[in-house]
ChimeraX commands (.cxc) that place a marker at each C-alpha (Angstrom):
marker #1 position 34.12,6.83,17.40 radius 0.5
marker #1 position 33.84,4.65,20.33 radius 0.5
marker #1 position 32.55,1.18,19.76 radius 0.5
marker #1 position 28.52,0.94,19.07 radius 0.5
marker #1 position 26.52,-1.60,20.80 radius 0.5
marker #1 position 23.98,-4.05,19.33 radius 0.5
marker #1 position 21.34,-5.00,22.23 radius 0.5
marker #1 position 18.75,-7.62,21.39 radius 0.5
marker #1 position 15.69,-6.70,23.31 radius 0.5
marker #1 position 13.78,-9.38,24.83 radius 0.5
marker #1 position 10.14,-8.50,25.91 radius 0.5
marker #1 position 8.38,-10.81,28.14 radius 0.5
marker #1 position 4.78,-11.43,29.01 radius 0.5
marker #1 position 3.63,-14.28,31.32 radius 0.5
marker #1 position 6.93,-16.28,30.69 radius 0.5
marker #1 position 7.27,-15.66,26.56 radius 0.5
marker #1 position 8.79,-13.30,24.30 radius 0.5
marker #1 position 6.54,-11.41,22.55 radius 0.5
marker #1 position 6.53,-8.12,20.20 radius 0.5
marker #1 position 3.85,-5.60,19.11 radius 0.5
marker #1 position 3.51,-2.67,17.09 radius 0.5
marker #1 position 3.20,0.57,18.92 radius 0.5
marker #1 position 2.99,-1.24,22.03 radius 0.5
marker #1 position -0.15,-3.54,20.60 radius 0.5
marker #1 position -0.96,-6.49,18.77 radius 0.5
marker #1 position 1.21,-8.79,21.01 radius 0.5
marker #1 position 2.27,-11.77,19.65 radius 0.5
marker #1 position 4.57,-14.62,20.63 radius 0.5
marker #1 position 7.86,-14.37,19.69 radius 0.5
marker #1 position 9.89,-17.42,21.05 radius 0.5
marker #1 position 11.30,-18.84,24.72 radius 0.5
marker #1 position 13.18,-16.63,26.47 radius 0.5
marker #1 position 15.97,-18.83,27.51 radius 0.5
marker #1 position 16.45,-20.20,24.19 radius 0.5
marker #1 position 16.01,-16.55,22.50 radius 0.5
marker #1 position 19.17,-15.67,24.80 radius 0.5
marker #1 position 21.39,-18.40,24.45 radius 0.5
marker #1 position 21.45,-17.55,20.58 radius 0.5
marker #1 position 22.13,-13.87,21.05 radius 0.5
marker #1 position 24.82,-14.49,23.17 radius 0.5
marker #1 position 26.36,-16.85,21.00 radius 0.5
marker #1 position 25.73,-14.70,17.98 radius 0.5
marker #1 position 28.00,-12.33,19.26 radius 0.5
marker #1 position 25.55,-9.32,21.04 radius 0.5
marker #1 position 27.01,-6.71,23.33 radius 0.5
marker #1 position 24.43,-6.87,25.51 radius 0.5
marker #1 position 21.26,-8.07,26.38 radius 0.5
marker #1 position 17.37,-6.35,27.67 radius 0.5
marker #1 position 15.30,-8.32,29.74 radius 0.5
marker #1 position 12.00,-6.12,29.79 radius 0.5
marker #1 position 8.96,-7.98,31.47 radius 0.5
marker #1 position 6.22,-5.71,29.96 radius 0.5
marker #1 position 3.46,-6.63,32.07 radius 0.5
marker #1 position 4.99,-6.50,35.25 radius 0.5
marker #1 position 4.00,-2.64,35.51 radius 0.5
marker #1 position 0.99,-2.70,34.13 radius 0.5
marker #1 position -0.40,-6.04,36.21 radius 0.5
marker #1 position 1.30,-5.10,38.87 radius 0.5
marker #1 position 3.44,-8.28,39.52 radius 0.5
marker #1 position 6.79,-8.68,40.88 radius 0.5
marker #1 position 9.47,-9.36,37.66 radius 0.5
marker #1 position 9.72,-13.28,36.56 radius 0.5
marker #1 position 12.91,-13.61,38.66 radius 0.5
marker #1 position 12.86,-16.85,37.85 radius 0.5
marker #1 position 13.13,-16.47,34.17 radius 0.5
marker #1 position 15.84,-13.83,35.17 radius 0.5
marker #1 position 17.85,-16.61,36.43 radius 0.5
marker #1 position 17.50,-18.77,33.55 radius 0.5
marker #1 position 18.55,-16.07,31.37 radius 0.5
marker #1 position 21.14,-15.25,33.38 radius 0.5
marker #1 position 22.85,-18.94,33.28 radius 0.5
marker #1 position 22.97,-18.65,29.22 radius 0.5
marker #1 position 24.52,-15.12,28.68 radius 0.5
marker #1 position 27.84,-14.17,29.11 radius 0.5
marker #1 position 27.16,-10.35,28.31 radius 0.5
marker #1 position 26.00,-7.34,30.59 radius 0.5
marker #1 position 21.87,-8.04,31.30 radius 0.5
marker #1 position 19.67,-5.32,31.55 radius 0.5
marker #1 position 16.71,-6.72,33.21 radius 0.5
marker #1 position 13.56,-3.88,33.81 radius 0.5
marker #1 position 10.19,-4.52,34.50 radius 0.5
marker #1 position 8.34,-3.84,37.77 radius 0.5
marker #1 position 11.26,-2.53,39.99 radius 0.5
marker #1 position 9.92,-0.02,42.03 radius 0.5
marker #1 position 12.53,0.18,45.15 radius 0.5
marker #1 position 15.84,-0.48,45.64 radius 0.5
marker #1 position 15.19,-4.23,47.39 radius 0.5
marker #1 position 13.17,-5.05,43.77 radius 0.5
marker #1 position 16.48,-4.22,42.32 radius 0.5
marker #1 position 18.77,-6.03,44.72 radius 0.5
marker #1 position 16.54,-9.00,43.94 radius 0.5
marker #1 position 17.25,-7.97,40.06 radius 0.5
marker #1 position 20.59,-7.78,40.99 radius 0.5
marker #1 position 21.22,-11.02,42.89 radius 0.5
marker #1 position 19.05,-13.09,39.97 radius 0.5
marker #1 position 21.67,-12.22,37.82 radius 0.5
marker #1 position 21.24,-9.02,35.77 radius 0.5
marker #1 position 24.05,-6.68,35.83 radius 0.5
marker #1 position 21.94,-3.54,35.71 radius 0.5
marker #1 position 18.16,-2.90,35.80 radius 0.5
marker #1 position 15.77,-0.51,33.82 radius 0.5
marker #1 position 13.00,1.74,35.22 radius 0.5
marker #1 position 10.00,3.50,33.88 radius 0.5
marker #1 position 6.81,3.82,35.21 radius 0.5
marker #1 position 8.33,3.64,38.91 radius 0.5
marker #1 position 11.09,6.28,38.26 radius 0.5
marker #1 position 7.79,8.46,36.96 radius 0.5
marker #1 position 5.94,7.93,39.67 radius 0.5
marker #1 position 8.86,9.12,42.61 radius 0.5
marker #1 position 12.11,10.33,40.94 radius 0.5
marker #1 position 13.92,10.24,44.10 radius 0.5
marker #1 position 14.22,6.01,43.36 radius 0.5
marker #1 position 16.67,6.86,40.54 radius 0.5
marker #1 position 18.69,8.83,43.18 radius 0.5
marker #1 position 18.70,5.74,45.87 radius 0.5
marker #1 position 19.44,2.88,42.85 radius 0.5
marker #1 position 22.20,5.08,41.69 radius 0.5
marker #1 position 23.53,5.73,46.12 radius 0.5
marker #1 position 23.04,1.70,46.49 radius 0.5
marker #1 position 24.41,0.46,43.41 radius 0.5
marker #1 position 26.00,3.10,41.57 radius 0.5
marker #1 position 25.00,4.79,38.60 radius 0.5
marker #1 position 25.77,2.69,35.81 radius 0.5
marker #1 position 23.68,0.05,36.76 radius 0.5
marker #1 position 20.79,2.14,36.58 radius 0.5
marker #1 position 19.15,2.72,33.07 radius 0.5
marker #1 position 16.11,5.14,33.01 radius 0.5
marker #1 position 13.73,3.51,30.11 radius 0.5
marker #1 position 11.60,6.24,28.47 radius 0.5
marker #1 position 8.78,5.47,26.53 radius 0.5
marker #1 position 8.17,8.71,24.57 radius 0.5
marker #1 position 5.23,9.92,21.90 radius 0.5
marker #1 position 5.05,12.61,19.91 radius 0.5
marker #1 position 2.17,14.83,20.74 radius 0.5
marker #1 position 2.91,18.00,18.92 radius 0.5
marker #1 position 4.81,19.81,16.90 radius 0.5
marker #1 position 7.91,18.76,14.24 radius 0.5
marker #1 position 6.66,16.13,11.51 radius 0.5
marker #1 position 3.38,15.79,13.12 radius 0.5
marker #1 position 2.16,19.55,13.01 radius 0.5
marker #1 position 3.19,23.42,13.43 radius 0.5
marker #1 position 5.82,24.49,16.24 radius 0.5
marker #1 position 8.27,23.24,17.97 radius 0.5
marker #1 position 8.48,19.08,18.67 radius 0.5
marker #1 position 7.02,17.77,21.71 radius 0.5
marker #1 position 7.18,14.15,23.09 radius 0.5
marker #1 position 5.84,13.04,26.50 radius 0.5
marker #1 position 6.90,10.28,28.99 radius 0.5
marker #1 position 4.83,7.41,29.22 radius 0.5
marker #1 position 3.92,5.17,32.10 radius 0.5
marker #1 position 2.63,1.50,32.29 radius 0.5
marker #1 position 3.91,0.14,29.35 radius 0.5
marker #1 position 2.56,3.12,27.17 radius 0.5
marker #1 position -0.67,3.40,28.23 radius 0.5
marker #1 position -0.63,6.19,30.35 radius 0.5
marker #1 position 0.11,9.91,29.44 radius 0.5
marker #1 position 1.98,11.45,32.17 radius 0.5
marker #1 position 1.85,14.83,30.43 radius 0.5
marker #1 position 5.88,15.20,31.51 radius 0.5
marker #1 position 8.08,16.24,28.66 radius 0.5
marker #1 position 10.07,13.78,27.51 radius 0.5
marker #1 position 13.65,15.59,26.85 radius 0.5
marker #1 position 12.97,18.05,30.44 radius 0.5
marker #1 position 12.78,14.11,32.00 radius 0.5
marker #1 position 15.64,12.72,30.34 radius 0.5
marker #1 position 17.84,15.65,31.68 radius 0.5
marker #1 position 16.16,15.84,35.75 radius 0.5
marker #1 position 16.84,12.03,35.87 radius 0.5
marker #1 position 20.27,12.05,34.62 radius 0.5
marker #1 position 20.69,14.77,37.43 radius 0.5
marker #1 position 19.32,12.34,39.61 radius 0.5
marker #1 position 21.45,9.29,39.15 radius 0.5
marker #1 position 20.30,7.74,35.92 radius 0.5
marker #1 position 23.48,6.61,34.04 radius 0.5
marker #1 position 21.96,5.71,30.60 radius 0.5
marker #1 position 18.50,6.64,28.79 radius 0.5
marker #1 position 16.74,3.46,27.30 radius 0.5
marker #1 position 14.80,5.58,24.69 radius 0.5
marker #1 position 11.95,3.59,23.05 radius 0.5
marker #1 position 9.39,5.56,20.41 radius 0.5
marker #1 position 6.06,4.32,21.11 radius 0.5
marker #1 position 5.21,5.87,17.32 radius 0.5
marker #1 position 8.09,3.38,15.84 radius 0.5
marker #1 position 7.73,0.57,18.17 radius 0.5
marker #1 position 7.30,-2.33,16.01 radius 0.5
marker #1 position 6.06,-0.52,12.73 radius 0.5
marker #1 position 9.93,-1.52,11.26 radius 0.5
marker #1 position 9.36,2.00,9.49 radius 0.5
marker #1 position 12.98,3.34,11.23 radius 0.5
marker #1 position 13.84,4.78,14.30 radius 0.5
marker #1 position 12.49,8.47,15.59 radius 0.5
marker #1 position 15.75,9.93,14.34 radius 0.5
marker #1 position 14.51,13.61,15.82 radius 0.5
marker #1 position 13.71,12.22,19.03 radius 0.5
marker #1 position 17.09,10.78,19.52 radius 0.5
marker #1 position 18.84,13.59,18.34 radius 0.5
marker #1 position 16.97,15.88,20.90 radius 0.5
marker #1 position 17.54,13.01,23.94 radius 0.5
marker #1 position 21.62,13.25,22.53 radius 0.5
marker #1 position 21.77,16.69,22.52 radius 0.5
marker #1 position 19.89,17.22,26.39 radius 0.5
marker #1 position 22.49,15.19,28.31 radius 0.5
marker #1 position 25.81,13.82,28.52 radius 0.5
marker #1 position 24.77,9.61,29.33 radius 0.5
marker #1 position 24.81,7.05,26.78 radius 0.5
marker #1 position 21.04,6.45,24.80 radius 0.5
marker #1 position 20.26,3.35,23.77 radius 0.5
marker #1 position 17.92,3.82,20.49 radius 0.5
marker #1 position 14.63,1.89,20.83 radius 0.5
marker #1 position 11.46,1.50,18.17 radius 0.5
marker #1 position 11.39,0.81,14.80 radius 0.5
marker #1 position 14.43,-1.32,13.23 radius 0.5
marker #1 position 13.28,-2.59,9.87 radius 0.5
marker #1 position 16.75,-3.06,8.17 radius 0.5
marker #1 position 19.79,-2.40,8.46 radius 0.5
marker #1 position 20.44,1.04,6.60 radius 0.5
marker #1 position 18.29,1.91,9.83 radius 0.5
marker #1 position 20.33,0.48,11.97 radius 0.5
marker #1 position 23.42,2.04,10.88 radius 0.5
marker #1 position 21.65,5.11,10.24 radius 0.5
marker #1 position 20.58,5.59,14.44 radius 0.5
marker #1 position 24.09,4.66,15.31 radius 0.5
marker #1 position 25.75,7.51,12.61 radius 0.5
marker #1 position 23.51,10.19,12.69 radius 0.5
marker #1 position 22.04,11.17,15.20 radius 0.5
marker #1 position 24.38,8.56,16.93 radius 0.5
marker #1 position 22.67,7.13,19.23 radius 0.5
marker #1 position 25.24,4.71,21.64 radius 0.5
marker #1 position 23.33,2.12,21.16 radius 0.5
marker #1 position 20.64,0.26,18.96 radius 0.5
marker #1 position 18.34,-1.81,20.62 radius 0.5
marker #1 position 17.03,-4.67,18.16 radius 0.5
marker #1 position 13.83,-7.09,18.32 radius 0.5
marker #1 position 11.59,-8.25,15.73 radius 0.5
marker #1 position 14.32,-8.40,13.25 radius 0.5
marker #1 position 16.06,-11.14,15.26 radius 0.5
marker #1 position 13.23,-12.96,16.69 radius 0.5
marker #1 position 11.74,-13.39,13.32 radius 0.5
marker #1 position 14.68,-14.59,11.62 radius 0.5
marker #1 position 14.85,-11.25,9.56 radius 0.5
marker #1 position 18.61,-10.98,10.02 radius 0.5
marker #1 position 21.30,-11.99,12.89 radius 0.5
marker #1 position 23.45,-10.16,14.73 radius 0.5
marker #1 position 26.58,-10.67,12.96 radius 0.5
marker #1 position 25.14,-9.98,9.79 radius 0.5
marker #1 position 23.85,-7.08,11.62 radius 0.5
marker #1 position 27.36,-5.85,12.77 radius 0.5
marker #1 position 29.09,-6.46,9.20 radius 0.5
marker #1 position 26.68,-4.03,7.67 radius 0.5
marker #1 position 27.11,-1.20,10.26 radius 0.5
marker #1 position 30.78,-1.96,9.92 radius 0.5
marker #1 position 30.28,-1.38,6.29 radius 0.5
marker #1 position 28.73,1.83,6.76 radius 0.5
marker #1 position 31.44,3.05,8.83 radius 0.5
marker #1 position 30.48,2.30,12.82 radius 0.5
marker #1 position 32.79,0.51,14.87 radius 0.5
marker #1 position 31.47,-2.20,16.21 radius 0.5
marker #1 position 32.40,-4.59,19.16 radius 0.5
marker #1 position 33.79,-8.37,17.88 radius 0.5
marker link #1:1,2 radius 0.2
marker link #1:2,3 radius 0.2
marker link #1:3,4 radius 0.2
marker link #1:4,5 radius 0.2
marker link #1:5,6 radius 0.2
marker link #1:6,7 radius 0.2
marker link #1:7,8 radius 0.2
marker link #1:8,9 radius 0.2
marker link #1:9,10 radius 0.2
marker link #1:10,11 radius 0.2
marker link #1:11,12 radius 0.2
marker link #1:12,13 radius 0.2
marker link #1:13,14 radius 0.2
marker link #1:14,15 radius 0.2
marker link #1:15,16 radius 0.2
marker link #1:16,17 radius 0.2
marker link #1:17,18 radius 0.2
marker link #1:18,19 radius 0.2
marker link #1:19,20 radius 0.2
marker link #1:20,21 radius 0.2
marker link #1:21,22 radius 0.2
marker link #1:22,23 radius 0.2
marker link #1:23,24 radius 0.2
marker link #1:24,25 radius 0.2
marker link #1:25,26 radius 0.2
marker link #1:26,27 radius 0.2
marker link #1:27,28 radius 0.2
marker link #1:28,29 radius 0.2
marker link #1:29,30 radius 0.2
marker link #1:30,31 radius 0.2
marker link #1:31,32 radius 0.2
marker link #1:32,33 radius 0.2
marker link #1:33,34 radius 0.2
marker link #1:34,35 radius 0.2
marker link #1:35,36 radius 0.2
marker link #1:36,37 radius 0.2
marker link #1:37,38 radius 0.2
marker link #1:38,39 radius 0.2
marker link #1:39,40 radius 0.2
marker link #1:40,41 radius 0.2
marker link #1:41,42 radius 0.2
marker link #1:42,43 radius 0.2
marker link #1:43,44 radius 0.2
marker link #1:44,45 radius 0.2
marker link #1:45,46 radius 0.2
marker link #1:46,47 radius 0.2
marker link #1:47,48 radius 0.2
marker link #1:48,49 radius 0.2
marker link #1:49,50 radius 0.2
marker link #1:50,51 radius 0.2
marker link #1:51,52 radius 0.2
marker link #1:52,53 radius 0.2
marker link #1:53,54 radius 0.2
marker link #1:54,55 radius 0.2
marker link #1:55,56 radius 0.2
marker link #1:56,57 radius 0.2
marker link #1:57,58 radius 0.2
marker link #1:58,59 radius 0.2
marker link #1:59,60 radius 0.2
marker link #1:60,61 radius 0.2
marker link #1:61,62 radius 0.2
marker link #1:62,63 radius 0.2
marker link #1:63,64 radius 0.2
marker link #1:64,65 radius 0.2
marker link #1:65,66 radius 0.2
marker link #1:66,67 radius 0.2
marker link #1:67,68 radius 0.2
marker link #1:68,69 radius 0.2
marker link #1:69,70 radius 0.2
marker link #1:70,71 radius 0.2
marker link #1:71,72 radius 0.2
marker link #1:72,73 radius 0.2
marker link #1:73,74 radius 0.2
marker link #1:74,75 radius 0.2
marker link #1:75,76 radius 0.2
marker link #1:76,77 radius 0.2
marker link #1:77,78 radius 0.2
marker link #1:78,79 radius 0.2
marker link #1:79,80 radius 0.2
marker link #1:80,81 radius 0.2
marker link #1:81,82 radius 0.2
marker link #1:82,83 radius 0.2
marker link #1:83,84 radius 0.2
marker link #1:84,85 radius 0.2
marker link #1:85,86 radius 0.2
marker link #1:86,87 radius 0.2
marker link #1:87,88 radius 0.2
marker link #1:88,89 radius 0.2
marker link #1:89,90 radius 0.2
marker link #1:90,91 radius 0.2
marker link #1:91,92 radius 0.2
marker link #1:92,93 radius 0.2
marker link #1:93,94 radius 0.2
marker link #1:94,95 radius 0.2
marker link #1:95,96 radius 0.2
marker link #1:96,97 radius 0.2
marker link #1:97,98 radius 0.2
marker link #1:98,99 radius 0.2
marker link #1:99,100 radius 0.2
marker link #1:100,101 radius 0.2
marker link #1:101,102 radius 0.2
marker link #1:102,103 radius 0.2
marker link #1:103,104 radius 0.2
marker link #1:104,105 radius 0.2
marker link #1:105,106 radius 0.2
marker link #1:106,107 radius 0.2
marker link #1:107,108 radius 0.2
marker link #1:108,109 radius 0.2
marker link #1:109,110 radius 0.2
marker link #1:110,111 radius 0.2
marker link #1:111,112 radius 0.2
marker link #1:112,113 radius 0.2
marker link #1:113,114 radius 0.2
marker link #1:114,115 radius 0.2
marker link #1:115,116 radius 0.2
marker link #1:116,117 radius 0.2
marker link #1:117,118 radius 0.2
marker link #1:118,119 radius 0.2
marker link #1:119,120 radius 0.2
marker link #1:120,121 radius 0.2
marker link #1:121,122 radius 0.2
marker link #1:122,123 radius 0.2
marker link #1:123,124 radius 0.2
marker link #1:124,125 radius 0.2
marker link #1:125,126 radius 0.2
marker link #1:126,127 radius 0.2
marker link #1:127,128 radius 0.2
marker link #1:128,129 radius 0.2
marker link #1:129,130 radius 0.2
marker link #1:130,131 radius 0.2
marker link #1:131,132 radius 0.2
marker link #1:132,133 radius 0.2
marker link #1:133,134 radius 0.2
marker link #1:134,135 radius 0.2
marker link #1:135,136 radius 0.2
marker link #1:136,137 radius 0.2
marker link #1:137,138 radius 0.2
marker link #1:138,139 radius 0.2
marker link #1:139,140 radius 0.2
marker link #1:140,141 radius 0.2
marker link #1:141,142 radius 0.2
marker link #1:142,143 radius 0.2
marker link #1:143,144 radius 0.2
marker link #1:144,145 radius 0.2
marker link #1:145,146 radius 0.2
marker link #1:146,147 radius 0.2
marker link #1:147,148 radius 0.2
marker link #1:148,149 radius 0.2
marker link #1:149,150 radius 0.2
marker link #1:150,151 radius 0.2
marker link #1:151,152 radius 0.2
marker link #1:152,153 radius 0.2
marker link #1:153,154 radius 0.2
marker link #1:154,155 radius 0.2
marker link #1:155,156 radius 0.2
marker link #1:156,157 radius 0.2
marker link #1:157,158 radius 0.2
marker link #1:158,159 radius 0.2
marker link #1:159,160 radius 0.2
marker link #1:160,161 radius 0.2
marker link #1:161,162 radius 0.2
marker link #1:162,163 radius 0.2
marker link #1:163,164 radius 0.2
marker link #1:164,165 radius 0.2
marker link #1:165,166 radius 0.2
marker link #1:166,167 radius 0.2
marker link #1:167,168 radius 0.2
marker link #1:168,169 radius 0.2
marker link #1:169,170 radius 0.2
marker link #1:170,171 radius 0.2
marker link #1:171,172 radius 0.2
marker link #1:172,173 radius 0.2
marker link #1:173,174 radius 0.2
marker link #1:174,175 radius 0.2
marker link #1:175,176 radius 0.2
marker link #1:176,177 radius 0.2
marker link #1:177,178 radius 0.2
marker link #1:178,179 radius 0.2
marker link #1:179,180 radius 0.2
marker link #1:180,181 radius 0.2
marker link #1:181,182 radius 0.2
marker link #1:182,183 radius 0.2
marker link #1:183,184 radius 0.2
marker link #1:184,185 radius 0.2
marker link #1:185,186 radius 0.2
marker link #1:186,187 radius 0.2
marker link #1:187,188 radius 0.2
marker link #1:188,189 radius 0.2
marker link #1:189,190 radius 0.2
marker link #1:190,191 radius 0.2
marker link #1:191,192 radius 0.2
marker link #1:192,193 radius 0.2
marker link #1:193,194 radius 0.2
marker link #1:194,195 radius 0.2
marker link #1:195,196 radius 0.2
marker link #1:196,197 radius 0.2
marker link #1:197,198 radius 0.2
marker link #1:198,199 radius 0.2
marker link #1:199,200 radius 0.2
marker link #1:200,201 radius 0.2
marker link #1:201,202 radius 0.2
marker link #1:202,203 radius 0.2
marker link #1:203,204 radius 0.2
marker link #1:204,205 radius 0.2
marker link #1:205,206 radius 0.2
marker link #1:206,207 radius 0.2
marker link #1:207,208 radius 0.2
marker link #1:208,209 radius 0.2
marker link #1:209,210 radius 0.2
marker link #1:210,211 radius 0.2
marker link #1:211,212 radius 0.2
marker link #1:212,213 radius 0.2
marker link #1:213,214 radius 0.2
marker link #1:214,215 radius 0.2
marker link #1:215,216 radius 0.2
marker link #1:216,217 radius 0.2
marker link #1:217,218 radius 0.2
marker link #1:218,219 radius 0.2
marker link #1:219,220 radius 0.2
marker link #1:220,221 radius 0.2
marker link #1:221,222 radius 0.2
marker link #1:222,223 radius 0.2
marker link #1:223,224 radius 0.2
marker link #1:224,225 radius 0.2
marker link #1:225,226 radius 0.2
marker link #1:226,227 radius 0.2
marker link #1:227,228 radius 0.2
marker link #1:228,229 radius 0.2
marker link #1:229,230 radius 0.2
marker link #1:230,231 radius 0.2
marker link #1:231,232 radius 0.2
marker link #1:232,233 radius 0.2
marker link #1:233,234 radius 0.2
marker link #1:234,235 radius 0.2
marker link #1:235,236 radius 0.2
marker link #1:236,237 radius 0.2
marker link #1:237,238 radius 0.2
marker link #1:238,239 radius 0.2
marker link #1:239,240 radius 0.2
marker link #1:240,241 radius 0.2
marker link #1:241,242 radius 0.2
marker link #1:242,243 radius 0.2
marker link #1:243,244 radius 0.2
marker link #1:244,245 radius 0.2
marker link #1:245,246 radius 0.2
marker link #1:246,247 radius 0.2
marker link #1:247,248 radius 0.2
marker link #1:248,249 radius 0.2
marker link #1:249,250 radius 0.2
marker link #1:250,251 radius 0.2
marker link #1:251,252 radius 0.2
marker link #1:252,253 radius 0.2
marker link #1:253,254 radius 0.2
marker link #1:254,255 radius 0.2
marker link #1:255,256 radius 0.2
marker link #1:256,257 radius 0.2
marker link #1:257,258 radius 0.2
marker link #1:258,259 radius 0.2
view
């Protein structure tokens, strides 16, 4: 088993960390720059930078903040959040983060995940897929069926998530940042079928997004389906847990984990 990754998530609104459930109820959640320095000094393997309103409002990312968050990490930053070209992610880029995360834009002209990947390569490109369950599996007869959404989960784009998943890995997208808008914040575990399906599609790396309530479902993400990745939020802005207590756990469990 290769090494999992813990990835605190940070999601950013007008300058703050904040967190939701199911993409509502926003609430603060701490300073960015502070929220960082700890993570990084708790030991995470990497860090998300999302600024969740950048889409939706139609702003250019908090570069700024970027760069402050860049100064206090010393682990790969993910940074996603109104890119929609390849200069938005040069700017990304040059502000510090070592990769950048798309949604809405990628959505909107799947040929950008093609240029990111031809400018920068691919593994600095991370397609972010916010994905709800609209038929089928635990939620009613037939097969399971989750759609892509845009604009920070508002909008439906009626595209199936997994058929996604696969064209933009064909296009240039080196690793699927897989967030459950049903989970998001509920702490009720992740969409374990909805990984497994994303796994099972195509051969990049998923990080596993929505849900994290303890532990046990944290380890469980990382086993089975096993997911690459677990991305982590509300447990460690709240003071729930920390990431080393985090990684002794899933090391109990039997995931190898990164020290």
């Amino acid at each position: 088993m290769q090494a999992k990754r813990i990835i605190p998530c940070l999601d950013v609104d007008d300058g703050r960390v904040v967190k939701g459930i199911k993409f509502k109820g926003i609430k603060d959640a701490g300073d960015p720059v502070e929220l960082a320095r700890r993570y990084n000094e708790e030991g995470a393997d990497e860090l998300t930078f999302l600024d969740i309103g950048a889409s939706y409002k139609s702003r250019a990312t908090l570069l700024d903040v970027v760069r402050q968050v860049a100064k206090e990490v010393f682990i790969p930053l993910c940074v996603g959040g109104g890119i929609r070209s390849v200069e938005d992610m040069r700017d990304a880029m040059n502000a510090g983060a070592d990769k950048v995360s798309v949604c809405t834009s990628a959505l909107k002209n799947p040929r950008l995940l093609a240029d990111m990947a031809g400018a920068y390569g691919r593994q600095c490109v991370v397609l972010s897929i916010d994905a709800k369950r609209v038929s089928g599996g635990g939620s009613g007869e037939g097969e399971p069926r989750w759609n892509a959404y845009s604009h920070g989960g508002r909008n439906d784009t009626g595209i199936d998530a997994i058929e996604w998943a696969v064209q933009a890995v064909e296009l240039g997208a080196g690793e699927i940042l897989l967030n459950s808008i049903d989970a998001d914040g509920t702490g009720a575990g992740y969409d374990l079928e909805l990984t497994r399906c994303i796994l099972q599609a195509v051969p990049a790396p998923v990080i596993a997004s929505g849900g994290a309530g303890n532990m046990e479902q944290i380890a469980g993400v990382l086993l089975d389906p096993g997911a690459d990745a677990a991305l982590v939020a509300s447990m460690l802005h709240f003071g729930v847990t920390t990431i080393p207590e985090i990684k002794r756990f899933i090391e109990a469990k039997g995931v190898r984990v990164r020290w």
